[in-house]
VEXDREN-2710 file (C-alpha; in Angstrom, 1 decimal):
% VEXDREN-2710
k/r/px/py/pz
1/UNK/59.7/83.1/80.9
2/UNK/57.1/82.1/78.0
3/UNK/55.2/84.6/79.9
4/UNK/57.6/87.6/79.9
5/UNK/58.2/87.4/76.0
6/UNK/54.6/87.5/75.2
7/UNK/53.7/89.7/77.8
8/UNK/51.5/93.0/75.2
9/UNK/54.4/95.2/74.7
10/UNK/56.8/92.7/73.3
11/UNK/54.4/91.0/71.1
12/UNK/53.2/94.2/69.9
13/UNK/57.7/94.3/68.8
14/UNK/57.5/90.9/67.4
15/UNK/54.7/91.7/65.2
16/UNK/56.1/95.0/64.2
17/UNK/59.3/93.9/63.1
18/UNK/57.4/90.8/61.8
19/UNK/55.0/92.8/59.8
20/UNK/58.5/95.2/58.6
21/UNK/60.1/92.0/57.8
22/UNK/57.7/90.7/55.6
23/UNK/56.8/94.5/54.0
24/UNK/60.4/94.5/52.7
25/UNK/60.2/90.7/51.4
26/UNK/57.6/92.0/49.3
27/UNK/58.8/94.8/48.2
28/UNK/62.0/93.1/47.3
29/UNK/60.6/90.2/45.3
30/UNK/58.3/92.3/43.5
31/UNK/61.0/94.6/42.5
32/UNK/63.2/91.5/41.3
33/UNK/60.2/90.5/39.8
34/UNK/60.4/93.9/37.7
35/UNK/63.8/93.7/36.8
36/UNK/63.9/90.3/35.3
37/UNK/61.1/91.1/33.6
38/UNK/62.1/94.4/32.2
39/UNK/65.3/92.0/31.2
40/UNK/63.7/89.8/29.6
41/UNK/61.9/92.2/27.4
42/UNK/65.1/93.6/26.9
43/UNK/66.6/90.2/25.8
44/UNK/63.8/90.1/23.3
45/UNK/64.2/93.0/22.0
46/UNK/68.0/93.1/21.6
47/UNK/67.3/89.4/19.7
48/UNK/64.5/91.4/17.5
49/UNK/66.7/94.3/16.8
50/UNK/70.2/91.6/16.1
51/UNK/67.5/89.9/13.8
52/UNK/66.6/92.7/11.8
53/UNK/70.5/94.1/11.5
54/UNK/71.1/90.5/9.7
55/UNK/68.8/90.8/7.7
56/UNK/70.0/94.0/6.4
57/UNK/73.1/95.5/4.7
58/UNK/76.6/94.1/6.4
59/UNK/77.5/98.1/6.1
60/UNK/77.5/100.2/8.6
61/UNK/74.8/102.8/8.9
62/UNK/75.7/106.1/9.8
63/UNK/73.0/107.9/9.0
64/UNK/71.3/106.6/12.1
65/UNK/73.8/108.1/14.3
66/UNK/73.1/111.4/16.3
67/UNK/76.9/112.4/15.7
68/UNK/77.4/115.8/14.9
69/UNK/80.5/117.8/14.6
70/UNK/83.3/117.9/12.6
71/UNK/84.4/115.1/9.8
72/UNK/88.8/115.8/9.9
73/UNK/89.1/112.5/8.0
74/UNK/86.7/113.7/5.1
75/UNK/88.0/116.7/4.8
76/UNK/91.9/114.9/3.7
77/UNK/89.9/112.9/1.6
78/UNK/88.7/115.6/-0.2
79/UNK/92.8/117.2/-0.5
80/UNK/93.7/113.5/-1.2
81/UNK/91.4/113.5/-4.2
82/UNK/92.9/116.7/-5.1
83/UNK/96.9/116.7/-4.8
84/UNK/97.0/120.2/-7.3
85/UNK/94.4/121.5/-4.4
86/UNK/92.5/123.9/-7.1
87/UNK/88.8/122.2/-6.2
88/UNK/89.8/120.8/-2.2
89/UNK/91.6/124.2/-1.4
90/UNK/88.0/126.2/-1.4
91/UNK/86.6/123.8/1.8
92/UNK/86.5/125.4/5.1
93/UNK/84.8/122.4/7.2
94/UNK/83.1/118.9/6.6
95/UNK/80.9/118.7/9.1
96/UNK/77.8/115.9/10.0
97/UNK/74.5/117.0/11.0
98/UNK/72.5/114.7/11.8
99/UNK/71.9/111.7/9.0
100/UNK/74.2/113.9/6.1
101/UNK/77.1/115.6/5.3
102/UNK/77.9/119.2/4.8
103/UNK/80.6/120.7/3.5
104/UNK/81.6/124.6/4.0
105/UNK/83.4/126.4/1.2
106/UNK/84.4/130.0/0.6
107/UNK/82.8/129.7/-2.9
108/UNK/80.3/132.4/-4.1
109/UNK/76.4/132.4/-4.4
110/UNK/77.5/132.4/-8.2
111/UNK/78.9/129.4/-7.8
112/UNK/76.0/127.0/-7.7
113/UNK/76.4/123.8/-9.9
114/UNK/80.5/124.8/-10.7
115/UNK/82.4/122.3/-11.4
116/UNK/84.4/122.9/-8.1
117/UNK/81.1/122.6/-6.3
118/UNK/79.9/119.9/-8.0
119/UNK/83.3/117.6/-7.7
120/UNK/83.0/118.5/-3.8
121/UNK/79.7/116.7/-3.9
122/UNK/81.0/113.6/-5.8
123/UNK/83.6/113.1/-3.8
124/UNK/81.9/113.6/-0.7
125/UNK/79.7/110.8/-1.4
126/UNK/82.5/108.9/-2.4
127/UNK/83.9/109.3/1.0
128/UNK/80.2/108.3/2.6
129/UNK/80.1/105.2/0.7
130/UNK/83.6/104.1/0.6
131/UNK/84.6/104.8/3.9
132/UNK/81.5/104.5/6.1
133/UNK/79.1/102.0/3.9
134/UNK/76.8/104.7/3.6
135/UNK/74.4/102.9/0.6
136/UNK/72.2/106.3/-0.1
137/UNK/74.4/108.8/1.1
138/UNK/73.4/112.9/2.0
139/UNK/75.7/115.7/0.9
140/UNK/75.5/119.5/0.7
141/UNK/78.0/121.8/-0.2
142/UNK/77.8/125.0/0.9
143/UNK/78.7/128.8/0.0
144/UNK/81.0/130.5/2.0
145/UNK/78.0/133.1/4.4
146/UNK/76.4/135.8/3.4
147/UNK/73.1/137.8/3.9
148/UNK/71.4/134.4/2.8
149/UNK/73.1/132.2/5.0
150/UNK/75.3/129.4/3.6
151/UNK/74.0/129.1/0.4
152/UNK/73.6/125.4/-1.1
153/UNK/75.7/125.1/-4.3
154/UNK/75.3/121.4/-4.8
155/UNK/73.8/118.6/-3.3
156/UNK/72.7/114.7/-3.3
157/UNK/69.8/114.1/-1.6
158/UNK/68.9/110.5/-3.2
159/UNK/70.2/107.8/-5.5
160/UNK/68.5/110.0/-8.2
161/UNK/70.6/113.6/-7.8
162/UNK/73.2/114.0/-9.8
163/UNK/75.2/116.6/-7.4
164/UNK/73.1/119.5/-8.9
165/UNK/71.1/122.1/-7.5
166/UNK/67.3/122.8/-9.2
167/UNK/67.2/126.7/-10.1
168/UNK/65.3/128.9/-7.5
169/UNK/62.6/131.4/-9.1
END
């Protein structure tokens, strides 16, 4: 019997399925191998990244987000700060792109540092930093189009603008 099972064609099975066996062992601890150690550099990472967020602001930080679209719930802040709507009735759209805050009106190309489009501005950061912790909040406010685009009437780039555009040669 000893002699049928190791008679050359069945050991040349046994050391095939043998030689599978052991491939797929391999293959199978190196790949767990990979994942707990990708994990654990994920661990680290998420610990570096938690470590860093404490030590920073408790605000949220929108800026960092790749949202883009429309902002609804700034554009009923704006009417709330205007109940009389004579500023909050010339915006079209409040929309993000990308780390800031623009916001569409059908004023003119004349209309650059109006009061309208500067009160858009003010209260659009307002919004930023009241409502989403923004600490150095982006805003532009734009004409309504034309044959030079959408026209920037005001806008707060840092914690140094004031709302106002520069003037253009």
């Amino acid at each position: 019997m000893l002699e049928a099972v190791l008679s050359e064609r069945n050991r040349r099975k046994v050391v095939a399925v043998s030689a599978a066996t052991a491939s797929m062992l391999v293959m199978a601890m190196a790949g767990g191998t990979v994942i707990w150690a990708a994990g654990a550099g994920q661990e680290r990472a998420d610990g570096l990244r938690l470590n860093a967020a404490a030590q920073r602001a408790p605000a949220p930080a929108p800026s960092s987000s790749p949202d883009l679209g429309p902002m609804p719930a700034a554009k009923a802040f704006l009417q709330a700060k205007d109940p009389e709507r004579k500023v909050s009735r010339h915006v079209e759209d409040v929309r993000r792109s990308g780390s800031y805050l623009r916001v569409y009106t059908d004023l003119k190309e004349r209309d650059a540092n109006s009061r309208s489009a500067i009160s858009l501005c003010e209260w659009t950061v307002e919004y930023l930093r009241r409502h989403l912790g923004e600490l150095e909040p982006v805003v532009f406010v734009h004409a309504g189009e034309s044959d030079n685009g959408h026209v920037v009437l005001a806008n707060k780039q840092s914690a140094d603008d004031d709302c106002r555009v520069g003037k253009t040669p």
